[in-house]
KOLKEVO-507645 format. One record per residue (C-alpha): x, y, z; chain; residue number from 0; residue in one letter. Coordinates in steps of 0.05 Angstrom, whole numbers, padded with zeros to 5 digits. Last residue first. Layout:
// KOLKEVO-507645
{atom {X Y Z} "A" NUM "A"}
...
END
This chain:
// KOLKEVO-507645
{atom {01157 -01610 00171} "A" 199 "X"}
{atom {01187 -01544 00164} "A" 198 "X"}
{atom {01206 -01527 00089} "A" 197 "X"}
{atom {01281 -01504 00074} "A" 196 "X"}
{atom {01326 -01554 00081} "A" 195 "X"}
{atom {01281 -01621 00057} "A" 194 "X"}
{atom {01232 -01588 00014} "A" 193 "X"}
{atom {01295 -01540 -00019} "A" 192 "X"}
{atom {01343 -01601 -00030} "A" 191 "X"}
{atom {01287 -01655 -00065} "A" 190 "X"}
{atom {01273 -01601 -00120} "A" 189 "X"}
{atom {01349 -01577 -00123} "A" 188 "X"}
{atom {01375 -01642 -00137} "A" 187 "X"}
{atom {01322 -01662 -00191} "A" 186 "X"}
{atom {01337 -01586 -00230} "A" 185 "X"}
{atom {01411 -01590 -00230} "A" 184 "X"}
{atom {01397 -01664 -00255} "A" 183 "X"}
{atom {01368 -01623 -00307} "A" 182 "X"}
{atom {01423 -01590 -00336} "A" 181 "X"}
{atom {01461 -01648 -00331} "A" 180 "X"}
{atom {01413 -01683 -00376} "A" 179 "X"}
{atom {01411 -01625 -00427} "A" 178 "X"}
{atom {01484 -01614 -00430} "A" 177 "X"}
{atom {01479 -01683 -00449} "A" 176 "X"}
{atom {01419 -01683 -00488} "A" 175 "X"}
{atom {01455 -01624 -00529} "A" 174 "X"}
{atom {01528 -01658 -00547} "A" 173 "X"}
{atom {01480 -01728 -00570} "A" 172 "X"}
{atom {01443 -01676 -00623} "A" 171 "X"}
{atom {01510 -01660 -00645} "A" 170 "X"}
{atom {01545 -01582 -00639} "A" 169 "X"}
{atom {01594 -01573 -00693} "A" 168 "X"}
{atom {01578 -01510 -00723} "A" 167 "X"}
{atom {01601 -01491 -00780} "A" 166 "X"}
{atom {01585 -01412 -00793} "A" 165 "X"}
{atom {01594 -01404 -00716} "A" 164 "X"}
{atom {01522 -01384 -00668} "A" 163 "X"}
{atom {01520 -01461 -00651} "A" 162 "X"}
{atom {01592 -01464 -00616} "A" 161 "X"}
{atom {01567 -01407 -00570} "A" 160 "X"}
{atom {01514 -01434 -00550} "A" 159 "X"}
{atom {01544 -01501 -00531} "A" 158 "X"}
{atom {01598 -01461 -00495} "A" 157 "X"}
{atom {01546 -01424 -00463} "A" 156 "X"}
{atom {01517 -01491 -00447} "A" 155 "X"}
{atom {01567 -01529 -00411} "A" 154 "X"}
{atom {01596 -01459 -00374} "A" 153 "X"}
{atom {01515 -01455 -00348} "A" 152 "X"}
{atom {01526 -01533 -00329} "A" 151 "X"}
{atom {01593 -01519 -00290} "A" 150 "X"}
{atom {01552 -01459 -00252} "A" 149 "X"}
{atom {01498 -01509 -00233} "A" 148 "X"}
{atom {01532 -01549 -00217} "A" 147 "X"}
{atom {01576 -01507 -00165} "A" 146 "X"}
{atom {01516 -01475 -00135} "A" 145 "X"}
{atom {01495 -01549 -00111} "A" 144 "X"}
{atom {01558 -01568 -00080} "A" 143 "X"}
{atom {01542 -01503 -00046} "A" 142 "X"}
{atom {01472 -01519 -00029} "A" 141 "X"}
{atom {01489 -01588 00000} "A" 140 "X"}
{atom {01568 -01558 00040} "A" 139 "X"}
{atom {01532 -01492 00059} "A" 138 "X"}
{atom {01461 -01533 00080} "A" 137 "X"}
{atom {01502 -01585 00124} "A" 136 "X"}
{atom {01536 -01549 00160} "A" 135 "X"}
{atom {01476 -01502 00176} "A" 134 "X"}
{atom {01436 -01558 00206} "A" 133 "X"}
{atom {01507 -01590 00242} "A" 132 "X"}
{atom {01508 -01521 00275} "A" 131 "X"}
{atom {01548 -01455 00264} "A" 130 "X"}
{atom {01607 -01490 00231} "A" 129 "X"}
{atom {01585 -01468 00153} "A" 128 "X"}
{atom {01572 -01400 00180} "A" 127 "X"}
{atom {01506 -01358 00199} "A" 126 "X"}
{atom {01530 -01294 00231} "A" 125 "X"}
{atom {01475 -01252 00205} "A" 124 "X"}
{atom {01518 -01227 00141} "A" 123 "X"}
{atom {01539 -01293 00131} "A" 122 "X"}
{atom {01468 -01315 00119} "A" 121 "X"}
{atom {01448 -01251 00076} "A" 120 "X"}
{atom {01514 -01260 00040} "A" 119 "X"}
{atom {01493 -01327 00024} "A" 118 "X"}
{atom {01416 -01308 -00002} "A" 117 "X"}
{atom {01446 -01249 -00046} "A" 116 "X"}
{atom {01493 -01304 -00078} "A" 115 "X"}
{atom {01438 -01353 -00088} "A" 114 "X"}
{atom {01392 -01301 -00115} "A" 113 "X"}
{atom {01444 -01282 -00163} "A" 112 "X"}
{atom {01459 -01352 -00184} "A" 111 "X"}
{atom {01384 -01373 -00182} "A" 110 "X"}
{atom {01390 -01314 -00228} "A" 109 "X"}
{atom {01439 -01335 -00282} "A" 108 "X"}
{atom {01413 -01401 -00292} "A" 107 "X"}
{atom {01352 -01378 -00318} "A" 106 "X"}
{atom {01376 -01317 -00366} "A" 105 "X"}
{atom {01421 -01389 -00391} "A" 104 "X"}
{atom {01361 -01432 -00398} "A" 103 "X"}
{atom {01336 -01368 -00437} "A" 102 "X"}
{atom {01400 -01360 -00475} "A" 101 "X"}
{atom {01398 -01440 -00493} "A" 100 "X"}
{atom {01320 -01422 -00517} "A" 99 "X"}
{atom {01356 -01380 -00560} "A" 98 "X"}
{atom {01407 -01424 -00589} "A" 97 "X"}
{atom {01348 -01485 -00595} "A" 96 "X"}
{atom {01310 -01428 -00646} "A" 95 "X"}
{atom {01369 -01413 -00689} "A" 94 "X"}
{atom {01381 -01488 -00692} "A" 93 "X"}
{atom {01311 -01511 -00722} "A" 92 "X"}
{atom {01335 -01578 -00748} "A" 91 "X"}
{atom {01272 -01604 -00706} "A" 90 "X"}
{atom {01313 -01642 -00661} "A" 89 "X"}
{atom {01349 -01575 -00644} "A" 88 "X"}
{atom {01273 -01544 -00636} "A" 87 "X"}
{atom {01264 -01605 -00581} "A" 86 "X"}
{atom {01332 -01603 -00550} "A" 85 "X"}
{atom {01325 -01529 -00534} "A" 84 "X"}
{atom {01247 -01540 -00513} "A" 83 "X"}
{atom {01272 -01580 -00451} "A" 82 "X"}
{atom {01328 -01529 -00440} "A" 81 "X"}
{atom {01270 -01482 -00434} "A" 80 "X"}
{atom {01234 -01526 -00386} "A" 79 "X"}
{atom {01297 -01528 -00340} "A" 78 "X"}
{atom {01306 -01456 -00349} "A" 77 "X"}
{atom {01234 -01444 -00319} "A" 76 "X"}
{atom {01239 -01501 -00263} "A" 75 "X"}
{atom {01302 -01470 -00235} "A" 74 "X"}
{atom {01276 -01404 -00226} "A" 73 "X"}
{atom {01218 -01425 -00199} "A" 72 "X"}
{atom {01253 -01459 -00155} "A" 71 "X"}
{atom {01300 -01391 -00134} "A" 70 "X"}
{atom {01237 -01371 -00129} "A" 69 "X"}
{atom {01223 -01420 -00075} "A" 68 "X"}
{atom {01288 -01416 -00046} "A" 67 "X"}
{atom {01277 -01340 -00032} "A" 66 "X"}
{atom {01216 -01340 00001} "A" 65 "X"}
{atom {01241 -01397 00047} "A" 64 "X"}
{atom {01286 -01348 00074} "A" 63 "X"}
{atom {01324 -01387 00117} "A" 62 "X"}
{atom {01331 -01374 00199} "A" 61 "X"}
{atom {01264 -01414 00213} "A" 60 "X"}
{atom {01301 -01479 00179} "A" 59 "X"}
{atom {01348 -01472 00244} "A" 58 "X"}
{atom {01304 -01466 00295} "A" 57 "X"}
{atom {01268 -01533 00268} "A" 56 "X"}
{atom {01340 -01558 00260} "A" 55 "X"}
{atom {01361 -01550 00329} "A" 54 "X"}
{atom {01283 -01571 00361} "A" 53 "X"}
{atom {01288 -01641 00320} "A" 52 "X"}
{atom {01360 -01652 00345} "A" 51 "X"}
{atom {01383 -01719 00335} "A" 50 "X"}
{atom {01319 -01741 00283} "A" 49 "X"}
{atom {01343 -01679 00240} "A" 48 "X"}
{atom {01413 -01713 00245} "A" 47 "X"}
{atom {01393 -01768 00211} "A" 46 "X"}
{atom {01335 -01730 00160} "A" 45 "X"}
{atom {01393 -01686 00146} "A" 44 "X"}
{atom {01446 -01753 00142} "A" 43 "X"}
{atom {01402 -01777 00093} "A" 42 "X"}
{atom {01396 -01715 00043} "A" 41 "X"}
{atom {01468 -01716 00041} "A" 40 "X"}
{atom {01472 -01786 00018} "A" 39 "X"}
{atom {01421 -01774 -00025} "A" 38 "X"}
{atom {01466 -01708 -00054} "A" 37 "X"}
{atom {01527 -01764 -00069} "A" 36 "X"}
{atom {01484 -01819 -00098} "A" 35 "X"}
{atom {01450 -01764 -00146} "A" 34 "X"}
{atom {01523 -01755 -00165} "A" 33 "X"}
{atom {01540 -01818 -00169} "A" 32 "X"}
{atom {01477 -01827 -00227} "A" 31 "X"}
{atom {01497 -01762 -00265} "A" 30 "X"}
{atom {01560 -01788 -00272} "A" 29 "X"}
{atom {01543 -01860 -00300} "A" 28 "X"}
{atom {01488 -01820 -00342} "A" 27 "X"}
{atom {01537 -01775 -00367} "A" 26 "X"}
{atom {01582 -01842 -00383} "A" 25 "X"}
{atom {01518 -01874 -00420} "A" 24 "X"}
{atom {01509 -01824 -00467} "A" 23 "X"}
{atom {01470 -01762 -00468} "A" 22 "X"}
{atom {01404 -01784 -00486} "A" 21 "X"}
{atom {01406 -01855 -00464} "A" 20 "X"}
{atom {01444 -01905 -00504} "A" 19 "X"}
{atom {01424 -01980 -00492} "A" 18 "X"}
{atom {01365 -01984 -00531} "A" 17 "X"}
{atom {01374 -01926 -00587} "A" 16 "X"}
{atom {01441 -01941 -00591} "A" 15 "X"}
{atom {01432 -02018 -00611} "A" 14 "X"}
{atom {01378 -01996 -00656} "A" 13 "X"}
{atom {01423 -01942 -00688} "A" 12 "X"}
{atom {01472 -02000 -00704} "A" 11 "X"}
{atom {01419 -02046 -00732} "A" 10 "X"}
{atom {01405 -02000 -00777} "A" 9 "X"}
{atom {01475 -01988 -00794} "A" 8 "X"}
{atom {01485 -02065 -00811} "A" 7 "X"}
{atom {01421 -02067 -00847} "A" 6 "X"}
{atom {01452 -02016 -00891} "A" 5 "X"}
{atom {01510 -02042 -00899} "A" 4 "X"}
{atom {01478 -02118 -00919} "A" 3 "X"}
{atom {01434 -02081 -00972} "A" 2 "X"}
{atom {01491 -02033 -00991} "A" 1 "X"}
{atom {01531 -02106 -01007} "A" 0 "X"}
END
């Protein structure tokens, strides 16, 4: 009888292991619409961009592409710290994956403030969502954008937060999600700064 059981559970964490990615299938159902929704806005730049080549050529001179590629960095840096969260939580080192959380966190935190400083430079020159379809379309993309990543910092400093109790209840599968969406902050920005802020 533990013989069958126990073949039965292997064969349970086999199933998982194939079909399951980190996560969970329903983040990854999320995370894939979402990448839908940003391609979708990626197309109708290149669209539009093949409209009015001179417009958004004028336009992409306007943004501080300074700015978006430290805001990158940025990106890249918490990203790889999220990376090493998972891998110390693996690891059964939790104190560790809590403070490479904070780092993902320190991360998060100042493409936020650079984002911010970046928008009220825009406004501040006149530069609205309705200004042209370039600058339409880089509030409603980078915006979006701003919002995940905010919703993914609340993920993990409730994560974090969780971890530092007595009796925690954080899962391995809890982490890779935050994880995955963490990153798919990451993917989005990499293809949105090329395409808004680099001149082709």
């Amino acid at each position: 009888m533990e013989v069958i059981e126990k073949k039965s559970q292997d064969q349970a964490t086999g199933y998982k292991s194939i079909y399951y990615p980190p996560g969970g299938i329903l983040l990854w159902i999320i995370i894939f619409l979402e990448l839908i929704t940003f391609g979708l806005g990626l197309m109708a730049i290149v669209y539009y961009g093949r409209l009015e080549p001179e417009l958004f050529q004028l336009s992409r001179q306007q943004l501080n592409a300074g700015i978006g590629m430290v805001n990158t960095l940025f990106l890249l840096t918490s990203g790889y710290m999220m990376a090493m969260a998972v891998h110390r939580f693996r690891e059964g080192q939790f104190q560790k994956s809590g403070k490479y959380i904070q780092w993902t966190l320190v991360g998060g935190g100042l493409f936020v403030v650079l984002k911010s400083y970046e928008y009220f430079e825009k406004l501040s020159s006149g530069i609205e969502v309705d200004g042209n379809m370039f600058f339409t379309l880089y509030w409603l993309l980078t915006g979006f954008h701003l919002i995940h990543v905010l919703v993914g910092m609340v993920i993990l400093g409730w994560m974090m937060f969780k971890m530092k109790a007595v009796y925690a209840d954080i899962t391995l599968t809890d982490l890779e999600a935050g994880g995955a969406f963490w990153h798919m902050c990451d993917l989005i920005w990499l293809l949105l700064f090329p395409a808004l802020y680099l001149i082709f």
